[in-house]
C-alpha positions as CSV (number, residue, x, y, z in Angstrom):
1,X,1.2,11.3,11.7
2,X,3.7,9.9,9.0
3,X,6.0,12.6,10.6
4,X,5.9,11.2,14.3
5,X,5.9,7.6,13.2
6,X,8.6,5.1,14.8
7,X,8.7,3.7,11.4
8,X,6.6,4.0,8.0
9,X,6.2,0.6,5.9
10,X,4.7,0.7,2.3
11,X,3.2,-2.7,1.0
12,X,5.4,-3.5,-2.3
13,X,2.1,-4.1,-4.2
14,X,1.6,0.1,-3.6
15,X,4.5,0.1,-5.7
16,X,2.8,-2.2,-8.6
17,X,-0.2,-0.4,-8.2
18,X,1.2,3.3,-8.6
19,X,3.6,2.4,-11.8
20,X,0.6,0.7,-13.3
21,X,-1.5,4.0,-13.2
22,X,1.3,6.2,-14.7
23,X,2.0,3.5,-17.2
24,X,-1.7,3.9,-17.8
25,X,-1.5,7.8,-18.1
26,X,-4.2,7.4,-14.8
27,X,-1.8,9.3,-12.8
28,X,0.6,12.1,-15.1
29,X,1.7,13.6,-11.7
30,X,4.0,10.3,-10.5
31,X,5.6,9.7,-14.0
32,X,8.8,12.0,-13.2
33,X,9.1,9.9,-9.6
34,X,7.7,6.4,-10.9
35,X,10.9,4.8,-11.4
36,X,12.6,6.2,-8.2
37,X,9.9,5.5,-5.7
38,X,11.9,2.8,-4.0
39,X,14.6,5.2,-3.4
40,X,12.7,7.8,-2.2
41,X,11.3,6.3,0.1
42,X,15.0,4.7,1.2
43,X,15.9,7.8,1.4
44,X,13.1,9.1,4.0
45,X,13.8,6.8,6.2
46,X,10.5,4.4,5.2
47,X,10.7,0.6,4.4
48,X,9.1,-1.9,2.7
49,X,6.9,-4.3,4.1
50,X,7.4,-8.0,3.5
51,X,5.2,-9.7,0.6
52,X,5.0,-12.7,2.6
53,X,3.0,-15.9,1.5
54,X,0.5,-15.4,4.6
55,X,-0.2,-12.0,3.7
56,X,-0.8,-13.1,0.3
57,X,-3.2,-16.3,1.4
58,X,-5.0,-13.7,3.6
59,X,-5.9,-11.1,1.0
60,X,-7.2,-13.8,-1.2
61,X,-9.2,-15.4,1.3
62,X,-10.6,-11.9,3.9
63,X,-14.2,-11.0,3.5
64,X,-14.8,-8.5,1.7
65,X,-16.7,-7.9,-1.6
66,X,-14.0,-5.4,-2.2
67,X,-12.4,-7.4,-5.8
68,X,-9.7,-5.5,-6.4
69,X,-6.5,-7.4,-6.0
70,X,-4.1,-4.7,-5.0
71,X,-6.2,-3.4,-2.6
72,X,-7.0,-6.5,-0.8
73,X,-3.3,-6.9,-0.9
74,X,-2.7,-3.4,0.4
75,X,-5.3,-4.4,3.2
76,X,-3.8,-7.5,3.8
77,X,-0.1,-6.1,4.5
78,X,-2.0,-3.8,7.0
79,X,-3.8,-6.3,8.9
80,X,-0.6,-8.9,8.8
81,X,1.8,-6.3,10.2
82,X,-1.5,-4.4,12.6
83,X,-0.6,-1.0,11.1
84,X,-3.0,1.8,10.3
85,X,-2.9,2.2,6.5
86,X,-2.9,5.8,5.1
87,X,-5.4,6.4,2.4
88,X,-7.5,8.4,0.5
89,X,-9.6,6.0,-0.7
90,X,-12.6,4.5,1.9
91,X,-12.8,1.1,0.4
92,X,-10.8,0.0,3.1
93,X,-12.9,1.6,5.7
94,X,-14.1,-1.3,8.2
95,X,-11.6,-3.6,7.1
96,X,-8.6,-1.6,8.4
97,X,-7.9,1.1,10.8
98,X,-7.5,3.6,7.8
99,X,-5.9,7.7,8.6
100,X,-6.8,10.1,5.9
């Protein structure tokens, strides 16, 4: 699917959220690409989605008992913009259209 997208956008707080894990030795496997994420994703075509104030206001305020602040961020960029959001992680089933 991320293949035959017109265009793939990545919510900058994914970018928080992976750097804090390998900065937390959560997730050894991204260290060697942490600091070049940006890049790589410049590179393959992808794009950042815009942290705007809106997106911000609605994460705080959706319902969801979900607490997590990067994820109600993530959700919030998905739900701004109306994009699927691809995910392992079924927290965000029912509040997004999630693929994974």
């Amino acid at each position: 699917m991320i293949a035959a997208a017109d265009a793939v956008e990545v919510s900058p707080i994914s970018f928080f959220e992976i750097a804090q894990k390998v900065r937390l030795g959560k997730w050894p496997e991204m260290a060697a690409y942490a600091d070049q994420l940006v890049s790589l994703l410049d590179r393959q075509g992808g794009r950042v989605a815009a942290l705007e104030p809106a997106v911000c206001l609605s994460g705080s305020l959706m319902e969801w008992q979900h607490r997590d602040p990067f994820d109600r961020l993530i959700a919030a960029t998905a739900l701004h913009y109306a994009y699927p959001l691809i995910s392992a992680d079924a927290v965000f089933d029912g509040i997004v259209q999630r693929i994974w």
